[in-house]
C-alpha positions as a Markdown table, in Angstrom:
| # | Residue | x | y | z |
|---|---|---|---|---|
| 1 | Unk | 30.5 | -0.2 | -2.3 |
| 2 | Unk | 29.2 | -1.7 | -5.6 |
| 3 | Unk | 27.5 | -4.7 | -3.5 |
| 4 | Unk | 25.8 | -1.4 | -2.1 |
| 5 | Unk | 24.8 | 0.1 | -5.4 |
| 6 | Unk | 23.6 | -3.3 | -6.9 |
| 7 | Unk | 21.0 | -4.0 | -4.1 |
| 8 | Unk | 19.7 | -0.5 | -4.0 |
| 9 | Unk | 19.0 | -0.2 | -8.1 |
| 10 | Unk | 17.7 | -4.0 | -7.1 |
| 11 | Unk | 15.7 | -2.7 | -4.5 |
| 12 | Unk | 14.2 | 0.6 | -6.4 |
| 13 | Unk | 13.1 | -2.0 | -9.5 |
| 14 | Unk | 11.3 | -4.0 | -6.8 |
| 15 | Unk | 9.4 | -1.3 | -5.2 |
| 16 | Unk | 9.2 | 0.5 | -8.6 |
| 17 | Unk | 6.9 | -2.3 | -9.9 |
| 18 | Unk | 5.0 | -2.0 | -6.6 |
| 19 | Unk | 4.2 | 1.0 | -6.3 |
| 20 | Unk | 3.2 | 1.3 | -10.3 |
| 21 | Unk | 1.3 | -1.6 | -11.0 |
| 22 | Unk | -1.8 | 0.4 | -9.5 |
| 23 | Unk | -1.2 | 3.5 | -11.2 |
| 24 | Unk | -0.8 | 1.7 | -14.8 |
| 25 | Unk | -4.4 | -0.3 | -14.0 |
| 26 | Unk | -6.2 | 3.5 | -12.9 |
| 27 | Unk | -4.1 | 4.9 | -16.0 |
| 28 | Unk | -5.7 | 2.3 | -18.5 |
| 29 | Unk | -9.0 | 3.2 | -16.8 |
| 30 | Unk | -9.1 | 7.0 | -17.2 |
| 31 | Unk | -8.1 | 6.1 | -20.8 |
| 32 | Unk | -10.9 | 4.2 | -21.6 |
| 33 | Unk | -12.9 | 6.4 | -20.1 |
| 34 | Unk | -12.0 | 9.5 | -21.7 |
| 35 | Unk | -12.3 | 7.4 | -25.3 |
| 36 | Unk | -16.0 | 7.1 | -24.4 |
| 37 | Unk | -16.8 | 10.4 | -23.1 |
| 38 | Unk | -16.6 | 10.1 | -19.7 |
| 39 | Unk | -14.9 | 11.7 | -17.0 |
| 40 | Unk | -13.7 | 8.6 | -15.0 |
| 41 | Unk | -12.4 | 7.7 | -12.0 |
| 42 | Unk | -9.0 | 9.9 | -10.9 |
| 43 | Unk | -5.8 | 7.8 | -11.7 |
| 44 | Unk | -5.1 | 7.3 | -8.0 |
| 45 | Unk | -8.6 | 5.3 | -6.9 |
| 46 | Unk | -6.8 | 2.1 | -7.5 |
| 47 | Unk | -4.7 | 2.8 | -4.4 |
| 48 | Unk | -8.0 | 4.3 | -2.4 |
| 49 | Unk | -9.7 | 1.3 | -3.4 |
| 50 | Unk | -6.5 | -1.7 | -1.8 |
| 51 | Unk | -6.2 | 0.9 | 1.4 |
| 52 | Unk | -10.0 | 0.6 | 1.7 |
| 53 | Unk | -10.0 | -3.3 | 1.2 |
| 54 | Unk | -7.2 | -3.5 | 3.5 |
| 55 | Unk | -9.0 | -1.6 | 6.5 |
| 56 | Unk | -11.6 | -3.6 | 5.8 |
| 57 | Unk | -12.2 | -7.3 | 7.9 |
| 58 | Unk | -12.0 | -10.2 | 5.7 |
| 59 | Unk | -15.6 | -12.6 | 5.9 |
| 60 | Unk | -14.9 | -16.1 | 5.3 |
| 61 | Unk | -17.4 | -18.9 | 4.5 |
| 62 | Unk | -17.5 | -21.4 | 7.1 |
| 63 | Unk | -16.2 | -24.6 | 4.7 |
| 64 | Unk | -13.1 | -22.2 | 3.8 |
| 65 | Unk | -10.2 | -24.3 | 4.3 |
| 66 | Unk | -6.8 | -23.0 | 4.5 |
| 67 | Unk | -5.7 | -23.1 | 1.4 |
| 68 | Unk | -8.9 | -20.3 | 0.6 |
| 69 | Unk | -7.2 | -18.0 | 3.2 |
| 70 | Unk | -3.5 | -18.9 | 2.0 |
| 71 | Unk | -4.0 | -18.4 | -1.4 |
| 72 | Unk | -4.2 | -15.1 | -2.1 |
| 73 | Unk | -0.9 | -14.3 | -0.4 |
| 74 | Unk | 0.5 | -17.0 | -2.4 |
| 75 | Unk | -0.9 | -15.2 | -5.5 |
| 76 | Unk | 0.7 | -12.0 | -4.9 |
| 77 | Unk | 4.0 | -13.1 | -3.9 |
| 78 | Unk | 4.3 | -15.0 | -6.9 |
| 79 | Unk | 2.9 | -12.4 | -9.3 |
| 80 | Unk | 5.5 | -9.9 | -7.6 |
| 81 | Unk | 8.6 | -12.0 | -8.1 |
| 82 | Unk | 7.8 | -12.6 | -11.4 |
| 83 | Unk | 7.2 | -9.0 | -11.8 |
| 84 | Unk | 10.2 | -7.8 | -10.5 |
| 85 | Unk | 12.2 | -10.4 | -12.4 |
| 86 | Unk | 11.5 | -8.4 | -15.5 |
| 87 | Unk | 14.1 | -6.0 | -16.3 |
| 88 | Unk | 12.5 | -2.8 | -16.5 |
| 89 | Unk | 14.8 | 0.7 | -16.4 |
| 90 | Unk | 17.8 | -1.5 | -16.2 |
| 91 | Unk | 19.2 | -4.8 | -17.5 |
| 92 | Unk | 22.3 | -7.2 | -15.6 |
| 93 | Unk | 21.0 | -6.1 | -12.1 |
| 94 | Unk | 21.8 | -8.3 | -9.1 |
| 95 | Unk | 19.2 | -10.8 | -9.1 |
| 96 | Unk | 19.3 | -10.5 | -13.0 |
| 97 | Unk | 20.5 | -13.9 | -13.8 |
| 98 | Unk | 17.4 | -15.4 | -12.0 |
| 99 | Unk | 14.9 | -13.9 | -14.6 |
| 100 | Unk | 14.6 | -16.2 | -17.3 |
| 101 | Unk | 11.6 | -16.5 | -19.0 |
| 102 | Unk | 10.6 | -20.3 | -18.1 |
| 103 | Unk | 10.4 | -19.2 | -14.3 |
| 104 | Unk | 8.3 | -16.3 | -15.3 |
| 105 | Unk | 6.3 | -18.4 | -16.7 |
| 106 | Unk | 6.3 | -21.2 | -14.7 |
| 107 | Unk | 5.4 | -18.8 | -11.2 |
| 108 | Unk | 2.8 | -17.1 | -13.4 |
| 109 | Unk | 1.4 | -20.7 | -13.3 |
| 110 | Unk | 1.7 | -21.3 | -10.0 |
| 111 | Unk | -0.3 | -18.4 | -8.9 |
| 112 | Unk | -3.1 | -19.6 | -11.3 |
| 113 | Unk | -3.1 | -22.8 | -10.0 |
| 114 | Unk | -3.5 | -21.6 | -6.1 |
| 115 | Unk | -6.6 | -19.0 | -7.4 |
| 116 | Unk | -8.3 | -21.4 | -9.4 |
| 117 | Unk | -8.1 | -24.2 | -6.2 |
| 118 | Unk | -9.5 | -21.3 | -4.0 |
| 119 | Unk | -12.3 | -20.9 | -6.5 |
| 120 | Unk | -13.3 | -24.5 | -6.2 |
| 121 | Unk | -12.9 | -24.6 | -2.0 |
| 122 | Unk | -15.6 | -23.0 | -1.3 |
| 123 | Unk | -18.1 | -24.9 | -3.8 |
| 124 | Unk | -19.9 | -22.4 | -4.7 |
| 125 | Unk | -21.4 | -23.1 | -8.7 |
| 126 | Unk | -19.7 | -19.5 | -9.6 |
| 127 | Unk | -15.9 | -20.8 | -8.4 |
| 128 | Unk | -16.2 | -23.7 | -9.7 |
| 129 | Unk | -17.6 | -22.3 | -13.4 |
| 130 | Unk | -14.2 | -19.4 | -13.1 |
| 131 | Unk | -11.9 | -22.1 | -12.4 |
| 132 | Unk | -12.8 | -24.5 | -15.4 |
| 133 | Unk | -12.6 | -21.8 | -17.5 |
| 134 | Unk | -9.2 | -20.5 | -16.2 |
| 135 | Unk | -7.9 | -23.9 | -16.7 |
| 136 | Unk | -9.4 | -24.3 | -20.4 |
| 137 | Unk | -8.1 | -20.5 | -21.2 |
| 138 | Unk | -4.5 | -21.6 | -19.3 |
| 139 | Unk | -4.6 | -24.7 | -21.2 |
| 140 | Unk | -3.8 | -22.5 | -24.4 |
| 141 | Unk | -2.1 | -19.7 | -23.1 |
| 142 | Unk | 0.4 | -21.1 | -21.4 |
| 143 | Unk | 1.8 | -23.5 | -24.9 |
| 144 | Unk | 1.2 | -20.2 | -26.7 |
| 145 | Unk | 3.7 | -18.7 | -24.5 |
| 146 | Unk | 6.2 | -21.4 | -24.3 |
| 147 | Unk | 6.5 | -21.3 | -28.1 |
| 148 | Unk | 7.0 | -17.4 | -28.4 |
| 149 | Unk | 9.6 | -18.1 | -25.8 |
| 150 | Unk | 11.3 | -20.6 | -28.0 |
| 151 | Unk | 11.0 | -18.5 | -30.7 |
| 152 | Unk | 13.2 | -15.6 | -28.9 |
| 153 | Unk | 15.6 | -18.0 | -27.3 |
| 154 | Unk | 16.4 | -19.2 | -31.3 |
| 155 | Unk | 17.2 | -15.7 | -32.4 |
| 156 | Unk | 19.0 | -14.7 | -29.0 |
| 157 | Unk | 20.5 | -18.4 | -28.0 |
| 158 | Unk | 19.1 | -17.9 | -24.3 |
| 159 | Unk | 16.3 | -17.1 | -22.7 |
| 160 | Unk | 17.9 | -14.8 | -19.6 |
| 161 | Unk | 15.9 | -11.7 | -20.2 |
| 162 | Unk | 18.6 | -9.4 | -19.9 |
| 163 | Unk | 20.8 | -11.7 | -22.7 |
| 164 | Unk | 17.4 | -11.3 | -24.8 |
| 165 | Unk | 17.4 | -7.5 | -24.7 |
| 166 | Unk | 20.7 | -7.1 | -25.1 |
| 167 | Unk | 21.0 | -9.1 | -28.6 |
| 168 | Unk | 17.4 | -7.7 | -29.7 |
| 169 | Unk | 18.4 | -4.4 | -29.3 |
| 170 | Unk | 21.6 | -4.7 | -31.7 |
| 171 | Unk | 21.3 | -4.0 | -35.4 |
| 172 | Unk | 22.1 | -7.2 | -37.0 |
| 173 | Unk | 18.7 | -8.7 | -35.7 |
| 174 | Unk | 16.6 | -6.0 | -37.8 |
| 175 | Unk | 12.9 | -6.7 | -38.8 |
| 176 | Unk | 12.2 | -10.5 | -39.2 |
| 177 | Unk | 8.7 | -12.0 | -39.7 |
| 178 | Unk | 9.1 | -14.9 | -36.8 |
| 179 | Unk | 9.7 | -11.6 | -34.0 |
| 180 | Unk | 6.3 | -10.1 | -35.5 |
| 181 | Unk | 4.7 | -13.0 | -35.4 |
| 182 | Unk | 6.0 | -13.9 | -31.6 |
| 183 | Unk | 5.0 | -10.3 | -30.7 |
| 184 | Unk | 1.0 | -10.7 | -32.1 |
| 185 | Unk | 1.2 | -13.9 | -30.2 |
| 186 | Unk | 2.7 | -12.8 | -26.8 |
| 187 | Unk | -0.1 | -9.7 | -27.1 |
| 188 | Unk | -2.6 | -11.8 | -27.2 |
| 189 | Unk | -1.5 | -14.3 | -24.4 |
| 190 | Unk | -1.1 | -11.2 | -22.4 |
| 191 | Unk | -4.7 | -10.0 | -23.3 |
| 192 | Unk | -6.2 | -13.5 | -21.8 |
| 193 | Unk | -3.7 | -13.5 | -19.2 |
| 194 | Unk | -5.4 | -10.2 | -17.7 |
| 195 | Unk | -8.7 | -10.9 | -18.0 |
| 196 | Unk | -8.9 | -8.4 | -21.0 |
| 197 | Unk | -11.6 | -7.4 | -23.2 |
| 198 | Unk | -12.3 | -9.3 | -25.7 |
| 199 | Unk | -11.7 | -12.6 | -23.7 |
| 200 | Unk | -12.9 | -11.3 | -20.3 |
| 201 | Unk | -14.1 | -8.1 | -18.9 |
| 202 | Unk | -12.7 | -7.0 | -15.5 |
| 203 | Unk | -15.3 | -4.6 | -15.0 |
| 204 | Unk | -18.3 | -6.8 | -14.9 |
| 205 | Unk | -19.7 | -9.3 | -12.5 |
| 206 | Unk | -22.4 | -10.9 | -15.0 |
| 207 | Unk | -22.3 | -14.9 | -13.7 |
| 208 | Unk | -22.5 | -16.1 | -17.2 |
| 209 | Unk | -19.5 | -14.6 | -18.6 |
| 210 | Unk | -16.9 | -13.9 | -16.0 |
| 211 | Unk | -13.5 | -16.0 | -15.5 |
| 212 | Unk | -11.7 | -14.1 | -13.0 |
| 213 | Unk | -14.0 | -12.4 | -11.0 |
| 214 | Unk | -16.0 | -15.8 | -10.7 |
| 215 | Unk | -12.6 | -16.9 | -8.5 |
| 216 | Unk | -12.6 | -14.4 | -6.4 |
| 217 | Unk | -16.3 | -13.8 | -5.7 |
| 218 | Unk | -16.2 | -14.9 | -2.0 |
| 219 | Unk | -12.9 | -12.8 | -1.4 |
| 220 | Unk | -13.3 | -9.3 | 0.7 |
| 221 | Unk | -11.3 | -7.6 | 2.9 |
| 222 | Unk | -7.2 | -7.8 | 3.0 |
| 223 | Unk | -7.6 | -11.3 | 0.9 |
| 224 | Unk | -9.6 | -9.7 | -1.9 |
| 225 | Unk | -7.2 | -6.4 | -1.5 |
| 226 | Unk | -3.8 | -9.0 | -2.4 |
| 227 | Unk | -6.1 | -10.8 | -5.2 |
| 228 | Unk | -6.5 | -7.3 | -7.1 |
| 229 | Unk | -2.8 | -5.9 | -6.4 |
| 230 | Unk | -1.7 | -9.1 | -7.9 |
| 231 | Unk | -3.8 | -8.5 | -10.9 |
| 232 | Unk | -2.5 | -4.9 | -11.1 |
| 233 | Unk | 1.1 | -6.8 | -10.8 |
| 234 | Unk | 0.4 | -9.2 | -13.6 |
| 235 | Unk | -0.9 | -6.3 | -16.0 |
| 236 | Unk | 2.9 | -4.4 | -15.5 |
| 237 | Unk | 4.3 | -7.5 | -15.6 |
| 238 | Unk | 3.2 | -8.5 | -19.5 |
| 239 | Unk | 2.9 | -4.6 | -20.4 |
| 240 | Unk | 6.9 | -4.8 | -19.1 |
| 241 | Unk | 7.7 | -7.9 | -20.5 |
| 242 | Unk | 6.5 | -7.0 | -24.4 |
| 243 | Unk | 8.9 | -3.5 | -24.4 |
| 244 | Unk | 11.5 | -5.0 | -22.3 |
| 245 | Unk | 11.8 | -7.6 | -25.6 |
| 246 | Unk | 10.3 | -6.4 | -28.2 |
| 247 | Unk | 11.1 | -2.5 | -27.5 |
| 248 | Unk | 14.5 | -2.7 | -25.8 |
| 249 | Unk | 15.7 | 0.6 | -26.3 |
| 250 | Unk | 16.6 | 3.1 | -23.4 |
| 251 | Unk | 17.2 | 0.3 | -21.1 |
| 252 | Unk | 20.2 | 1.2 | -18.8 |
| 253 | Unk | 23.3 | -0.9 | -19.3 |
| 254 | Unk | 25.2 | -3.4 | -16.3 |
| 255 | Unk | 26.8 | -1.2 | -14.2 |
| 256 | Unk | 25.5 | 2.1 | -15.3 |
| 257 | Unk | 25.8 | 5.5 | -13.5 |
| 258 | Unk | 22.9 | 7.3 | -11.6 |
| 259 | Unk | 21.9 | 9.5 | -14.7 |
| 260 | Unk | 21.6 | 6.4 | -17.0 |
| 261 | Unk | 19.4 | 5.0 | -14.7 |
| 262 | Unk | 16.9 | 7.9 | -14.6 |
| 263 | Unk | 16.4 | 8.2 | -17.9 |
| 264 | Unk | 16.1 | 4.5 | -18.5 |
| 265 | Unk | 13.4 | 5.1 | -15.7 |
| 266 | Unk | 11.9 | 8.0 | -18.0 |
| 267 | Unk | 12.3 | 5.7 | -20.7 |
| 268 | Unk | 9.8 | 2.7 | -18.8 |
| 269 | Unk | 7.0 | 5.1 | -17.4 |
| 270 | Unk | 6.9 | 6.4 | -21.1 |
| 271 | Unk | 6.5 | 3.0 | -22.5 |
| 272 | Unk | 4.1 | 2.4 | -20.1 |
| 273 | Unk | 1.8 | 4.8 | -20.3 |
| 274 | Unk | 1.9 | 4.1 | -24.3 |
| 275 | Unk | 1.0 | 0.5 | -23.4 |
| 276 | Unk | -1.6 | 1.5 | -21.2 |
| 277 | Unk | -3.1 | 3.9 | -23.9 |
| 278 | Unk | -3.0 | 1.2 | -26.1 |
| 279 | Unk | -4.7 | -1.4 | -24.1 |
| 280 | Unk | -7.3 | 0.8 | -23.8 |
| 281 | Unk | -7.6 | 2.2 | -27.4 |
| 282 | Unk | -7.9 | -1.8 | -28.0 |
| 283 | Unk | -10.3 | -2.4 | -25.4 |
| 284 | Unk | -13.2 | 0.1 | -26.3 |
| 285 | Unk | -12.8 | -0.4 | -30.1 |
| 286 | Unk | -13.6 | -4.3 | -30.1 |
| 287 | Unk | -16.5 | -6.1 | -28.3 |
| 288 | Unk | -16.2 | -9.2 | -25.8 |
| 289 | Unk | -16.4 | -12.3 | -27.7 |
| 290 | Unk | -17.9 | -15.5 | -26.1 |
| 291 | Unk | -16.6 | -17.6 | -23.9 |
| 292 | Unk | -16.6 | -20.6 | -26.5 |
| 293 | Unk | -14.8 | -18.3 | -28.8 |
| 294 | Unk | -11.9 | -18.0 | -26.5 |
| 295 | Unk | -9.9 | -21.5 | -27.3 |
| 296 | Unk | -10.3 | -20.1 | -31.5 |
| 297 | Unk | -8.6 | -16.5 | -29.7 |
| 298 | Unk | -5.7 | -18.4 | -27.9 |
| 299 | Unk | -5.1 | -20.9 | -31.2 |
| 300 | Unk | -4.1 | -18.2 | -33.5 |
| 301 | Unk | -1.9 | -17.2 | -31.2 |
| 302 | Unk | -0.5 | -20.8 | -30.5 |
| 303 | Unk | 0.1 | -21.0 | -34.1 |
| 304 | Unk | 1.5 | -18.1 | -34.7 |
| 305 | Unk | 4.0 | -18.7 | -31.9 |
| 306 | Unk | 4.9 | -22.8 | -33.7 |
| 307 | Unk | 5.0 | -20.8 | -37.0 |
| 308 | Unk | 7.4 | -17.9 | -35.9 |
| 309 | Unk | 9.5 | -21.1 | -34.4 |
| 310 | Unk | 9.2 | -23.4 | -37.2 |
| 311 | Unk | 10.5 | -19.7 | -39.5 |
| 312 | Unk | 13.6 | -20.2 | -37.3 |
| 313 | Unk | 14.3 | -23.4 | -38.2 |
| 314 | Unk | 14.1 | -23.3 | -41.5 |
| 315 | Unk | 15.9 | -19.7 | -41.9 |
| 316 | Unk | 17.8 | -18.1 | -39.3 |
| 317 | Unk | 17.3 | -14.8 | -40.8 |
| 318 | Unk | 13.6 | -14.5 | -40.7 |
């Protein structure tokens, strides 16, 4: 009966991030659009906009390869696993001991890798321009992140996501400058990570400045439809990642009872939907830098994730 219980709470999480990642992505743009007077589009268009993509038939170029029409499933399933790997109402579930934060990261890499070589199969100037630039942004990001996670494992002596919110969440870890300074860096990994104003703009198509709408370009139908729910995916995934560490409060213990788990549920959207807000407070109050700016963007945070480490090493208490 508890082997039961586990895989159903296991099973709600998975289809919980499903069925969200849309909403939070229509959520941040209602938000934005409300902060600049406008009336924007309703909060469930993202969902109108997959089923409409999915109906539709998917045009291929006629040098596509296979690895152009594989690569988009192989996008999403990655982005979803490491999605649902993030504890999110609940911590210690079945499949718990699998989310550690190097296989995050490293199938958050492996779906970049597959989009960026779909960019370039086609060989079209536009693919080929979004991949470089994916590969010079993931070139930063992706140390940046590695040394926030060193950072946490120091403090928490692991870096099992579940082990991570349980010892952040205690008392005797208080404030300490190298968990600020991992927090600023992981926010702005995130922020290049999505495709976020000010190091990209999802919302534009402009050939000289886009990154990850220059990879997909040649994508419709069902293939473009998995390209943009993965997207939706990665956004919950970081936006879940940050509170799930950094605000671990309300999280539902191993084992917990039905009621626990609703309101750690409560607990999530909430944070969500303040992460959303946010985001898009963030977004309309700062302008899109250039794309040669980017690598000075992604430094700061790569030092401040080898200073928050080196803090560690010198004094376990800050």
């Amino acid at each position: 009966m508890e082997l039961i219980h586990d895989l159903i709470v296991q099973g709600a999480q998975m289809m919980a991030v499903l069925a969200l990642a849309p909403l939070l992505t229509g959520f941040v743009r209602k938000v934005k659009a409300r902060l600049t007077r406008r009336r924007g589009p309703p909060l469930l268009q993202p969902y109108r906009d997959l089923a409409r993509l999915l109906r539709k038939e998917a045009v291929l170029a006629e040098n596509a390869s296979w690895l152009f029409r594989v690569s988009p499933y192989l996008v999403f399933a990655a982005t979803w696993v490491a999605a649902a790997l993030v504890p999110t109402f609940a911590v210690g579930l079945m499949f718990s001991w699998t989310a550690d934060l190097i296989a995050i990261i490293a199938l958050l890499g492996s779906a970049r890798f597959f989009l960026a070589l779909a960019g370039m199969d086609v060989g079209t100037s536009f693919g080929g321009i979004g991949a470089s630039r994916e590969v010079m942004i993931a070139s930063l990001a992706e140390p940046a992140m590695l040394l926030t996670v060193f950072a946490l494992a120091l403090v928490a002596g692991s870096t099992q996501l579940s082990t991570v919110a349980a010892v952040l969440a205690t008392p005797e870890v208080g404030l300490r400058v190298s968990l600020g300074m991992a927090l600023i860096a992981l926010v702005m990994v995130a922020i290049a990570e999505n495709a976020r104003i000010p190091v990209d703009n999802p919302a534009t198509h402009l050939e000289l400045t886009m990154v990850h709408e220059a990879m997909v370009l040649e994508y419709s139908g069902r293939h473009l439809a998995m390209i943009e729910f993965g997207a939706s995916l990665k956004l919950l995934l970081y936006l879940s990642l940050i509170v799930c560490i950094f605000v671990p409060w309300g999280i539902a213990a191993p084992g917990a009872g039905l009621g626990a788990l609703a309101i750690g549920a409560v607990i999530w959207l909430a944070k969500l939907a303040v992460g959303g807000a946010l985001l898009a407070l963030f977004e309309t109050s700062i302008a899109k830098m250039r794309v040669f700016r980017v690598p000075d963007f992604l430094g700061a945070a790569l030092m401040l994730g080898l200073l928050g480490t080196l803090l560690l090493f010198v004094s376990r208490s800050l």
